[in-house]
N, C-alpha and C positions, 0 to 999 in steps of 0.2 A: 385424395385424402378422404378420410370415414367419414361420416359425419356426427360419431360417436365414441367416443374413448372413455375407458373406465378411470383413468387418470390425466389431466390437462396440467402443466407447469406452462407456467407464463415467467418469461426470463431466462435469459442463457447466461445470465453471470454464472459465477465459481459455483454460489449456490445451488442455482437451477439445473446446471451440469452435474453437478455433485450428485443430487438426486437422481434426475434423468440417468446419469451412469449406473446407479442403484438398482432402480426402475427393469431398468436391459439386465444386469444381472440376472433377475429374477423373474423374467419372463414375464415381466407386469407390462399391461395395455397402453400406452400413455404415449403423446406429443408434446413436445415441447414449443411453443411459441416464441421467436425473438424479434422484436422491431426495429432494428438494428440490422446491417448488413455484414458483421459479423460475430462473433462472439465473446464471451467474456467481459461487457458489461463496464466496468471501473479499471479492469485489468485490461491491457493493450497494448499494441504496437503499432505503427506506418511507418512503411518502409517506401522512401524518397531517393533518387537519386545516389545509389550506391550507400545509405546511412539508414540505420533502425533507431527512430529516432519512439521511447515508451512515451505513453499518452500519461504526462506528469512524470516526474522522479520517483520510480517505483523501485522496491527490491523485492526478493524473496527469500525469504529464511531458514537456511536448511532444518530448524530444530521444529519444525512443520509437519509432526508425524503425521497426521492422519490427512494431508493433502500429500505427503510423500505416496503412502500407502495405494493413492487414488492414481498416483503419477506412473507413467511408463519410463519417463524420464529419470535419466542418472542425476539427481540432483551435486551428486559428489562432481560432476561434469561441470557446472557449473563457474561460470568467474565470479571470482570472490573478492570482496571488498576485504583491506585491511583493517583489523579492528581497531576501532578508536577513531581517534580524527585530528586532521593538521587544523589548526589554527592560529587565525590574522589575528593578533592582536595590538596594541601599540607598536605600530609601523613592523612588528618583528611575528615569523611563523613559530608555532611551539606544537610538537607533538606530544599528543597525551593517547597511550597505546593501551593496548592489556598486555601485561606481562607473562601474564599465566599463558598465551597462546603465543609470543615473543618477544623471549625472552631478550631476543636483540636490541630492541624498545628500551629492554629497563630503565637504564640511562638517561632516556629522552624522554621518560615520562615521568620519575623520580625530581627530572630539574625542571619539568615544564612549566611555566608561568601562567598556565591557563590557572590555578590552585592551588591549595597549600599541601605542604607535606600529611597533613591532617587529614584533607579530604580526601586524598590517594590511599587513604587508608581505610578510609569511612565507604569511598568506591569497593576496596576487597571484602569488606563486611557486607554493601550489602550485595554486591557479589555470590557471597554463601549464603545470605539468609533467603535467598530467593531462588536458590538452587531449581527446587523443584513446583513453584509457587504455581497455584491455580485461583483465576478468580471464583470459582463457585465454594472454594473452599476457605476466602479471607473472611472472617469475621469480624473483622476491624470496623470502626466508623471509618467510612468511606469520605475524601478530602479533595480540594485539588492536588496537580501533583504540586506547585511552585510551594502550598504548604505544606505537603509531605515533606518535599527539598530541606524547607526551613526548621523543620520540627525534627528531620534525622541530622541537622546539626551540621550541614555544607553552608561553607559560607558565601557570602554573596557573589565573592569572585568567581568562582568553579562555577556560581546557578548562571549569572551571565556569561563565562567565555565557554560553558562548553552545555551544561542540562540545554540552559533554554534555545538557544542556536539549532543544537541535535538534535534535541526531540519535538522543534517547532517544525523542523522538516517532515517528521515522521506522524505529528495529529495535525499539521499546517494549521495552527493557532499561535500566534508567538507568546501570549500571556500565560501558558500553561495553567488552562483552567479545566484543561481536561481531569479526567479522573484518575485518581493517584492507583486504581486497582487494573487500570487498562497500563498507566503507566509501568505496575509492576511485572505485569504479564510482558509488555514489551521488552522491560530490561531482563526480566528470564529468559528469551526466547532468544536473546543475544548474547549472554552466558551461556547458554548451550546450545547456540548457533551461528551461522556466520551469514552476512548481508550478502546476496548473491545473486546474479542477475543469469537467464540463460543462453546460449549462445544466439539464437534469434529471436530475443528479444523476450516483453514480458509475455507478448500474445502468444508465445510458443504454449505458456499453462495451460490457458483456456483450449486453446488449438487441440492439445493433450487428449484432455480431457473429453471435446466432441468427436475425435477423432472412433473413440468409444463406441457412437452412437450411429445405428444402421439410421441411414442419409434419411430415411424416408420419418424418422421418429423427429427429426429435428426441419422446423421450419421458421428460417428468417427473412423478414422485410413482413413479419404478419404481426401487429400492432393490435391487440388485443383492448376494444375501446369501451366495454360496457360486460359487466354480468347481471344475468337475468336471474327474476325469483326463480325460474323453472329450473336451475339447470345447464343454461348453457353460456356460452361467450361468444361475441360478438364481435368480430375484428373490424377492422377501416377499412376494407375491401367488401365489406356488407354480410359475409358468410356466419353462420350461424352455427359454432358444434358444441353440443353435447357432452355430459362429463357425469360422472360418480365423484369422483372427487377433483378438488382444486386447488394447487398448489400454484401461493402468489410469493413471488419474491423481493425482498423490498420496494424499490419505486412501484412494482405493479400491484402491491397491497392496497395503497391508495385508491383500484380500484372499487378498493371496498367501502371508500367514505370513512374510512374509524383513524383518525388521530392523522401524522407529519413527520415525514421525515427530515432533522435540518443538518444542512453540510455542510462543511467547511470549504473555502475556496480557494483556488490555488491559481498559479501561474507559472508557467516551465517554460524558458528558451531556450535556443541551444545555438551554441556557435563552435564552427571548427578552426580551427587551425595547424598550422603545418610546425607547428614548435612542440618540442617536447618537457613534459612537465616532473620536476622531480615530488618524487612521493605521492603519484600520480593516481594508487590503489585506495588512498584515502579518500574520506567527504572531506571537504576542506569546507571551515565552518569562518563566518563572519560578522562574529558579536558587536563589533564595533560599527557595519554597516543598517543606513536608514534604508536600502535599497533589495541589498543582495543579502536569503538567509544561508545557504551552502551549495556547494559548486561540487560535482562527480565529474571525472574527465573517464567516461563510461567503456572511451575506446581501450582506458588502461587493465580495467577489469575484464573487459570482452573487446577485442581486438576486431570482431565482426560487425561489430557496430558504428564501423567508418570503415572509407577505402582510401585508397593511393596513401597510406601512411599516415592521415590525418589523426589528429586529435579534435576526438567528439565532448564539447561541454554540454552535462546540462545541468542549468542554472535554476535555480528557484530562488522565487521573490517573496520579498515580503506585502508588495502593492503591486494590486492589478498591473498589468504590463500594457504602455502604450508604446508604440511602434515609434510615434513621433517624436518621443523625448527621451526613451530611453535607450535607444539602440546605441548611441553614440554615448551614451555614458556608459552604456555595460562595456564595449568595446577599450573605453578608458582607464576602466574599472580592472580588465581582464590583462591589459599591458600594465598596470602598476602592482596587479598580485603577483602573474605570471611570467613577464617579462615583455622584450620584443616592443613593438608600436601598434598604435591602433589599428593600423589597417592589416596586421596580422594575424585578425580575428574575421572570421565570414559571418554574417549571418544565416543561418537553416531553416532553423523553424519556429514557430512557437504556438504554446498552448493556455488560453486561457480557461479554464476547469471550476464552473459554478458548484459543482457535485464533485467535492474531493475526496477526502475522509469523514464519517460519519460523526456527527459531535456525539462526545461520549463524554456528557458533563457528570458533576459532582452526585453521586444515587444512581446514575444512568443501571447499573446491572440490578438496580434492588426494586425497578418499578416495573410493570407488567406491561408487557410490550404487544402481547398475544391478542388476534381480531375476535370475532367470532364462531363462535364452534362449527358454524357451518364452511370456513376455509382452513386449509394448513397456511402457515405463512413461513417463509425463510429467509435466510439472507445476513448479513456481520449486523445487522440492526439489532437483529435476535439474539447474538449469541454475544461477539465483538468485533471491534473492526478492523479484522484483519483478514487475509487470505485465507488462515488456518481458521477465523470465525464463520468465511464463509462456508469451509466445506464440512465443518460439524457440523451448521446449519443444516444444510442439504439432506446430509445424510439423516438428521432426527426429524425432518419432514417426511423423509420416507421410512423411517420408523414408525411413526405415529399413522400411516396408509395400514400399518400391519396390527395395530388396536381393535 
């Protein structure tokens, strides 16, 4: 390794690959730094015992252009979730679908009891008014979403059996106090996309992506612990290199001393079982649960993600997950929604996730996030928090190398 590089990225999330892919395009000088032993940062996979089990409940979105663009991968390849979602409510399951993509659904989403006739209505409006919604271009006062909810006139049934359940999975906040313009972006990007996982998992993205990068540009387990006035950075291994420029990506911004990043935090278990589940391509959502907020049976979307026949759960909570008290109620929990007896459920794995999704509260897009002129910085902090935030990130970090 040099001991000089005209560009230094610390970070192999989506981000930092994003760029560093950039970077190699164009013949720019730069290493990449990850402390971590592999890549991809918030995005991940382990793979256990015949199972791919993602680090958290994660999906990826086909309507993703510009990390399509980065991707070699057929996204159209991908398993896809059903749109919409089953759910538990008084003792009885109700699907609530999109029609406009199945038409089969109409029926069972016209009589669902998640809603009223009204708000199935109010869902197709703002269905088209967000068609092609970006946030850099809402000029709205900016709100949480549960009061956007309240103010576009759903009532409270539809906010409890189906907004808050669904998109507590996806900002893993159950209050929905995130922001109504991340919110809108999300419900765009699922109007003109579909939730979709790849066939080996989420780490395949990341994987993608470095796949990119000649071996020697990329270096992990090098933890980057200190930058100097001169110049350089300073790993935990004592080494000392040099740089023109420095591109930090969010947690490794921090380096810089200027402001925090806070997260939202999560818990994911997973259990298999050998039973099979009807309507198995949905999130199945559990408004009326203090425990469980929605349940993917991941092997139904992607078949590779369990073996000998099994059915892979993964489950996401709403409380921290103890092993001692909860294992036996989830197991109770999974033969009263899905059938069968407790002991028809294994447990696999589980993940407790301090660092989930980025809290994207009320203003979040309208306050200046940006360190000092003397670093670039990236990452869904910067932009939003998503996959597609992270790789526009990337990429206008190494835009701005070219100023």
């Amino acid at each position: 390794m040099k001991q000089h590089y005209d560009i230094i990225i610390v970070g192999a999330g989506i981000s930092g690959l994003s760029c560093a892919y950039k970077c190699q395009q164009n013949d720019r000088d730069f290493i990449l730094f990850e402390k971590s032993d592999r890549v991809g940062g918030r995005v991940g996979s382990v793979k256990e015992n015949g199972f791919i089990f993602d680090v958290g409940f994660q999906v990826y979105n086909t309507a993703y252009k510009t990390t399509n663009e980065l991707l070699d991968l057929d996204v159209n390849k991908f398993g896809r979730f059903s749109p919409g979602a089953k759910i538990f409510v008084n003792g009885q399951s109700t699907i609530l679908s999109d029609p406009l993509r199945n038409i089969s659904k109409l029926p069972n989403t016209l009589l669902s009891r998640a809603g009223t006739i009204l708000d199935k209505i109010k869902i197709l409006q703002l269905k088209l008014s967000l068609n092609k919604y970006e946030i850099k271009h809402d000029q709205t006062n900016d709100v949480s979403t549960i009061e956007f909810l309240e103010n576009y006139g759903f009532s409270e049934k539809i906010i409890k059996n189906f907004f808050q359940p669904f998109f507590s999975g996806i900002f893993l906040e159950n209050e929905l106090k995130t922001s109504s313009k991340f919110f809108k972006y999300v419900f765009s990007n699922f109007n003109n996309g579909i939730a979709a996982l790849p066939q080996n998992g989420m780490q395949e993205i990341p994987d993608d992506l470095s796949s990119k990068l000649n071996a020697s540009r990329l270096k992990l387990n090098s933890e980057v612990v200190k930058i100097d006035n001169n110049n350089f950075i300073e790993l935990k291994n004592g080494d000392r290199i040099g740089y023109k420029h420095l591109i930090l990506t969010n947690e490794s911004s921090m380096l810089a001393k200027d402001g925090q990043i806070d997260y939202n935090p999560t818990s994911t278990i997973y259990f298999s079982s050998r039973l099979n589940v009807d309507d198995g391509s949905y999130i199945h959502l559990f408004p009326e649960e203090d425990l469980i907020n929605n349940i993917a049976i991941v092997s139904e979307v992607v078949p590779t993600y369990s073996q000998d026949d099994l059915s892979l759960f993964s489950i996401s909570l709403k409380k921290k997950y103890k092993k001692e008290t909860h294992d036996i109620l989830i197991r109770q929990k999974l033969a009263h929604y899905f059938g069968g007896k407790d002991s028809d459920y294994t447990f696999e794995k589980s993940f407790s996730i301090i660092k989930g999704t980025i809290k994207q509260r009320v203003n979040f897009f309208d306050k200046e996030k940006n360190l000092s002129s003397k670093y670039i910085v990236c990452g869904d902090y910067f932009e939003n928090g998503s996959i597609e935030g992270a790789s526009i990130s990337g990429i206008k970090a190494y835009e701005q190398l070219k100023k």
